[in-house]
Structure formats: structure tokens, C-alpha cells
N, C-alpha and C positions, 0 to 999 in steps of 0.2 A: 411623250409619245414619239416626236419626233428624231430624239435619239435615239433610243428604241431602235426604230426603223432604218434611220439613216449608216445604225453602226451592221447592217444587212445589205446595204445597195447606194447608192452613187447618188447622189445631189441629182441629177438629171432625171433617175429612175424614181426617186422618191416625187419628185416634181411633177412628172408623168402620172403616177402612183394616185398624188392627192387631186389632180386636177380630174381624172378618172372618178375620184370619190364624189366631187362635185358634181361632177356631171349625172352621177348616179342617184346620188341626192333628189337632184332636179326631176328625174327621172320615177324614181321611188312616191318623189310628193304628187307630182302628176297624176297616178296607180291611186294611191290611198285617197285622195281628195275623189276622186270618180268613181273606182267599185270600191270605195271602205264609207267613207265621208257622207254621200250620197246613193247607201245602200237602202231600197225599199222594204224594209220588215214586215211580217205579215202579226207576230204576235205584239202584243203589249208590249213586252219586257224589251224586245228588239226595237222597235219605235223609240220606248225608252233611253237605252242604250245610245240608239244612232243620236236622238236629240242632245244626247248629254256629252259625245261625241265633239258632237258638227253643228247639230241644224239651231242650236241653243245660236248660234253664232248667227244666222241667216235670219232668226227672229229679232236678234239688234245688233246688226256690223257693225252701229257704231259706238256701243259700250268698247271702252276698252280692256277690259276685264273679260274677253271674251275673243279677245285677236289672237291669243299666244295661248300655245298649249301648255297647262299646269305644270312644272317641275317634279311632280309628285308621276305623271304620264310620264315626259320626254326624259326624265333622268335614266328610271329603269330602261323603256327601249333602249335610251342611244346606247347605254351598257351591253342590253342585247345584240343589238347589231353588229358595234364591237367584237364582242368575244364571238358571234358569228365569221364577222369581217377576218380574224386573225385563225380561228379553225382553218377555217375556207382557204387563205392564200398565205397562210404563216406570217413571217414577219412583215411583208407587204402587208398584212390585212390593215396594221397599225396606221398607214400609210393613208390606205384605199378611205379609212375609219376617217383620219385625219379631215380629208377633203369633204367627206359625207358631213361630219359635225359643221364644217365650216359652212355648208351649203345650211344646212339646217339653220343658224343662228341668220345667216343673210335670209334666207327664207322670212321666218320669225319676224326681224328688222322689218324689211321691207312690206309682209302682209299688216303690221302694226302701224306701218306708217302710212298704209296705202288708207287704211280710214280714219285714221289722225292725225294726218298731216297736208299740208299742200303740198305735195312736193314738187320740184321743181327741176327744169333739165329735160330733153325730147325724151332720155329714157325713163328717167322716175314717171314724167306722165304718162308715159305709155303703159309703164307694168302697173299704173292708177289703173287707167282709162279699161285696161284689159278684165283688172280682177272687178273692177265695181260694175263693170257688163254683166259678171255672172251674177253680183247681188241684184240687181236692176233691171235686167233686160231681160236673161235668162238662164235659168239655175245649171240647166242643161248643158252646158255650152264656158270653151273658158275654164276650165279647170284649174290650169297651171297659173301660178302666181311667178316667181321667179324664172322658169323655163318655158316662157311663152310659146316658145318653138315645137313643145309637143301637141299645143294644141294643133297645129298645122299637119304636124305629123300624122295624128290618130284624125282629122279630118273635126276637130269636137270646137273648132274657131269661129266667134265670130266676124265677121268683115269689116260690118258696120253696125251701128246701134240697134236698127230694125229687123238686120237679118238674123235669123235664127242660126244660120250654118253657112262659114266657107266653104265652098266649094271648089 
């Protein structure tokens, strides 16, 4: 992939390129976790769906068989995305694609370790301390695992253990 890309544009533009992906990534999971993840169904079949989803996860976060999205899911999308990502900006897409996968597997890592593991360092406990707010304190609130920053952004953070909402 990164040859691909790279035999298109300069070592600095592809750098630019993936770190763009990443961030998009970050940005994407933020979206889907809040109106996909946490969508309110009114039929059966939708309830279903979103449980088998997501909320299958929120009934036991700390099964680990239930932290990482199936291969059988994430394989098709990331393909989609992909060949979205390379329509969309031609051989940049491979690039943009690049950075997005890499966010996604740090994503993954990080949401898996965050309820199985201690981890450790101001920032591992933070992006702990962040996501197990939304299992624990409030489903509402706390979206982002990895891009804690959009919580801030979209106002959906919480402060402190009690508060429902940053302000």
C-alpha cells in the first residue's frame, strides 16, 4: 500500500496523507460509537441488531470476546473504506486508507486493553479512566476511546466521575 502511494507523491505528502487518515479514523470511531453504536431502535429486529452491534459489549465489557470487532465485520468495511478512500482521492486514498487502518488497530489495542489490562503511564490511564466513565458512570457521555479530544469538541465529556456533562 505504501508503495503504491508513495510511487504518487513525496515522503512528506504521504506522511501528511496517513497521519490525515488517523486522525480521521479517530474521528469516524467517535460518529459510529454515538449515532451507530448507541442508536435507539424502536422495532425488535433494530434492538437486535444494535445489541449484537454494541450493547452486547455494555452487558459484559469485561468479556474479552466482546472488546474487538469480529474480522468477519472489520475486514469487509476496512475494504470498503479503502476502495471508497482511493475513488475519492485516487492514489492519495491508499495513503489517507493507510493512516485510517492504523488508527483502527490502535483503536482496537487500546479499547481491549482498556478492560484487560492495568495499564499503565498518565496517558494509558487516562484513555482507561475516559472509556470505563462511559461503561460506569455514563453510557451518554465519553464516546471516544482513542480521540478523547472529540469528546470536548462535540461537548459529549465528562469532567469528573459525577458529572454527567463538560461544560
Amino acid at each position: 500500500m505504501t508503495t503504491v502511494a508513495s510511487a504518487h507523491m513525496g515522503w512528506q505528502r504521504l506522511g501528511i496523507a496517513t497521519l490525515f487518515g488517523v486522525i480521521l479514523w479517530t474521528l469516524a470511531e467517535y460518529m459510529m460509537h454515538r449515532f451507530l453504536f448507541h442508536l435507539k431502535m424502536k422495532s425488535a429486529y433494530g434492538r437486535r441488531l444494535i445489541f449484537l452491534l454494541h450493547e452486547n459489549h455494555h452487558a459484559d465489557p469485561a468479556d474479552p470476546l466482546r472488546g474487538i470487532m469480529p474480522l468477519t465485520v472489520s475486514l469487509p468495511l476496512g475494504a470498503a473504506f479503502w476502495g471508497l478512500a482511493v475513488l475519492a482521492l485516487g492514489p492519495l486514498g491508499h495513503a489517507v486508507f493507510l493512516g485510517f487502518g492504523a488508527g483502527y488497530v490502535m483503536y482496537d489495542t487500546v479499547h481491549w486493553a482498556c478492560h484487560q489490562l492495568p495499564m499503565r503511564g498518565a496517558v494509558a490511564r487516562r484513555l482507561k479512566l475516559h472509556h470505563l466513565r462511559h461503561h460506569y458512570a455514563e453510557q451518554d457521555a465519553n464516546y471516544a476511546t482513542t480521540g478523547i479530544f472529540w469528546d470536548r469538541v462535540f461537548g459529549t465529556g465528562m469532567r469528573r466521575r459525577h458529572d454527567r456533562r463538560a461544560d
